[in-house]
C-alpha positions, 0 to 999 in steps of 0.5 A, a space after each residue: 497483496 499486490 502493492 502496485 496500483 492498476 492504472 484507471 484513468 478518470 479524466 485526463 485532469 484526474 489521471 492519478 494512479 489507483 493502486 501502499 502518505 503525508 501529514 498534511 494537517 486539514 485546514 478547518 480552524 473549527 478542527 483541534 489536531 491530536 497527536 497523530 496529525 488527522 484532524 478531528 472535530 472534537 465536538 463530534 457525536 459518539 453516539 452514531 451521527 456523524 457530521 456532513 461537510 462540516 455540519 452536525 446532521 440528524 441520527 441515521 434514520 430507523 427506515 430500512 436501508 441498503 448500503 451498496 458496497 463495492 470492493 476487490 478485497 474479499 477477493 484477495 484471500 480464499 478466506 475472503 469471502 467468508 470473513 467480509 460476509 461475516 464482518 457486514 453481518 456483525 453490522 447488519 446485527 448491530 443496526 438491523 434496519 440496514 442490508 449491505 448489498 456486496 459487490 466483489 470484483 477482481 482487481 482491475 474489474 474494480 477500477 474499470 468498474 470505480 472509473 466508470 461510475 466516477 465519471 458517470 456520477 453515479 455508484 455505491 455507498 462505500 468503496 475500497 479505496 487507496 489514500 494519498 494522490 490515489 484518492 485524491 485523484 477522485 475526489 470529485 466522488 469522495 467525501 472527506 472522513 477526517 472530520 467524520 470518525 469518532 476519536 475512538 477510531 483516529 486515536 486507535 489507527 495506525 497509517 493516518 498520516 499515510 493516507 492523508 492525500 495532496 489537498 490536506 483531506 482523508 478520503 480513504 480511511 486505513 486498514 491492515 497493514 503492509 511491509 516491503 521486505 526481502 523473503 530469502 530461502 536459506 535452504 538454497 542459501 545454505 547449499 551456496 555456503 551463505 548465511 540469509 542474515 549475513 549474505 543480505 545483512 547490508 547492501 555491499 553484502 546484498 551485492 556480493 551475494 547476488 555475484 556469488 549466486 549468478 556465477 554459480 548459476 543461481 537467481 539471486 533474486 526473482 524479479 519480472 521486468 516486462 509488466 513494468 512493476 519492479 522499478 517503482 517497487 524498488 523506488 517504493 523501498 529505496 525512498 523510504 530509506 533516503 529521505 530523512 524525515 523533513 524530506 519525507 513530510 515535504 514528499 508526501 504533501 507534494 512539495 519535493 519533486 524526483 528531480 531531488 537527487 535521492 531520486 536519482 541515487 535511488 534508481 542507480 541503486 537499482 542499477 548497481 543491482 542489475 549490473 551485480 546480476 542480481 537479477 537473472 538475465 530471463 527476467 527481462 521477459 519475465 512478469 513481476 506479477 506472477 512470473 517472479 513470485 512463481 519463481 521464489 514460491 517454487 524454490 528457483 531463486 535465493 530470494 524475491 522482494 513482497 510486501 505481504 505474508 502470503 507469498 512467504 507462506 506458499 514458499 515454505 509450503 512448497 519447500 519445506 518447514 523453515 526454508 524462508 525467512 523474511 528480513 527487512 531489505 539493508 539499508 541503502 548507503 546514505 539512509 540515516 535509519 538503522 532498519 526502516 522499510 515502505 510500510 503502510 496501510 494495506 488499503 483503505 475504505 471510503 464513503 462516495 458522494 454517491 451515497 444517501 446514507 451517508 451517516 450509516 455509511 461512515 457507520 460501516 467505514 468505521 466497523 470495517 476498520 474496527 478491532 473486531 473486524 481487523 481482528 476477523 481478517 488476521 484470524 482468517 487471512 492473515 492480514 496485520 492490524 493497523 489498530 495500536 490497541 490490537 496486538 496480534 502473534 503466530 506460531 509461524 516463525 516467518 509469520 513473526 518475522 513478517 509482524 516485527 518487521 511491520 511494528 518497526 517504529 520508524 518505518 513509512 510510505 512513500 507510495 501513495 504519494 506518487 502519482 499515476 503519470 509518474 509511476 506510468 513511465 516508471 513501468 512503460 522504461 523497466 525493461 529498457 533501464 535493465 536493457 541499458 537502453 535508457 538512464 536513469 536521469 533521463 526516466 526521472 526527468 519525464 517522470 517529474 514533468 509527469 509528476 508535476 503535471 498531475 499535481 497541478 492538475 488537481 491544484 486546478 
């Protein structure tokens, strides 16, 4: 699953990257705040209806109803397609008076298609949707699910606080789950004299063992600099690491801007990785998506840095029954975590003010997210839970390796907090920061400015 989020404008005003983090609490003095930090309308029904913009509305109709669904998730996996089918099914079985007309787009179809409704005022029932500065930026065509969900759902989710955007709301309720790690080949690692564990165990080792590799001849690790992606990936990892827990919170409720100095560290961080050739010097005109996943699934690198399994799955395929493992990428000299990484919710799904059926669409929301559903898409694609109560495990070893990586309890998301204009400069200045045509403080100034001129955008 591609972390990085396509850019789809919806107005000069709300141009906000659309893709993965804050514990903003909502403000509504008639909402109670449980454990998890999203707050909850404790006098919520549990019964089916659901209240609307604060006040208690009538049970979903018994006439027929037909939820317009729009997404690119089933697309996302071969067995996509099968398993969302049978997921509406379920639904339309628990409610028969309801139809759900599917929609599944590819992935930049999608935001094309989503940008161009928002601004028309006009589109479908449910969406797939990202939170954070991603939902936020339509919030003009989103309605808030916070005070929607029944407890059952808010107190089994895990990545809640994650997807919580910039003005305190949760439009885009989680589901699945994702995590940034190092996916290392240990039969090239081994003809190289190198141990995985050892060779990345900590980061003057990563550096060592990205020198040892490219003299040798060796990509250490596959990487694509012209579609721009690499960099915020590696901010996405690097951040995580930096920012100690107040840090963190202030980040992700928009209160921390990159022209704090772990921003900085960060991208040097990054830095030091291209001048210790980690990445090869034919990367420069290489796509990070699909050039360098090519080239680690074809057993042409040592290693390649992804957020989900399925890479991992076609590299041991290709080139042999325990040939890759998948370790949690070291942690940055400065990070006061012992083993953290970016995890997060893998997406999300939300209700648009579009919708008539609003009380069957959260209805919907809440299936789709649920331990059923969740446990349907593990079983046929392999995407992790987020529901605590939902405790998954594989026979594949980098399977489990994958899972325990994501169940580290300290890891968090610094992605969704970003916004589209600062991860723009991001991808437009890649190839010039491996390049040395440009500096990092120089890339992080233009991103800041980007930053805060989206922020105050929505605060206006």
């Amino acid at each position: 699953m591609s972390r990085t989020r396509k850019m789809a404008s919806l107005c000069a005003a709300f141009a906000i990257l659309t893709a993965s983090c804050g514990s903003d609490d909502p403000t509504d003095d008639a909402v109670e705040e449980p454990e998890d930090g999203v707050a909850v309308d404790d006098e919520a029904p549990s019964d089916g209806e659901a209240p609307i913009d604060g006040e208690a509305t009538q049970a979903p109709t018994a006439d027929d109803v037909t939820l317009e669904v729009w997404s690119w998730l089933p697309n996302d996996h071969p067995e996509g397609p099968g398993t969302y089918d049978e997921i509406f099914s379920n639904f339309e079985a628990m409610y028969p008076n309801v139809t759900i007309d599917l929609t599944a787009m590819p992935y930049p179809t999608f935001w094309d298609t989503w940008s161009n409704a928002a601004i028309a005022g006009t589109g479908p029932d449910v969406i797939s949707m990202y939170g954070g500065a991603t939902a936020v930026a339509y919030a003009d065509s989103l309605i808030p699910m916070q005070d929607l969900l029944s407890t059952e759902t808010t107190d089994d989710l895990r990545f809640l606080e994650s997807s919580v955007s910039p003005d305190g709301n949760l439009y885009a309720v989680p589901a699945g789950a994702y995590a940034y790690y190092l996916l290392a080949n240990e039969t090239l690692l081994a003809d190289a004299g190198l141990d995985a564990a050892t060779a990345f165990g900590d980061w003057e080792s990563l550096l060592s063992t990205c020198a040892t590799l490219a003299e040798a001849g060796t990509t250490p690790i596959a990487s694509g600099w012209s579609d721009g992606y690499v960099v915020e990936n590696y901010m996405y990892v690097f951040m995580s690491q930096l920012l100690d827990p107040e840090s963190f919170d202030q980040w992700v409720n928009a209160e921390l801007e990159l022209s704090d100095p772990r921003f900085e560290d960060a991208m040097n961080r990054l830095v030091e990785m291209i001048d210790a050739d980690c990445f090869s010097d034919a990367s420069e005109g290489m796509t990070l998506y699909n050039d360098a996943f090519d080239e680690a699934v074809s057993g042409d690198a040592a290693s390649v840095v992804v957020g989900g399994i399925d890479t991992a799955l076609s590299a041991e395929e290709n080139n042999g029954a325990g040939s890759m493992t998948a370790l949690a990428f070291p942690q940055l000299p400065g990070s006061e975590y012992d083993n953290v990484s970016d995890a997060g919710p893998n997406q999300g799904w939300s209700v648009t003010s579009f919708s008539d059926n609003r009380e069957f669409s959260t209805l919907l929301v809440e299936h789709i997210v649920s331990a059923e559903s969740q446990e349907l898409l593990w079983e046929n694609t392999q995407l992790p839970p987020n529901r605590f109560s939902l405790d998954v495990t594989s026979d594949s070893v980098i399977v489990t390796e994958f899972l325990d990586i994501i169940e580290e309890p300290e890891n968090h998301t610094v992605f969704m907090a970003f916004t589209d204009p600062a991860l723009a400069v991001f991808q437009r200045e890649a190839s010039n920061l491996i390049a040395g045509r440009t500096e990092p403080a120089d890339i992080l100034h233009e991103a800041n400015e980007a930053q805060q001129r989206a922020l105050s955008d929505l605060d206006g």
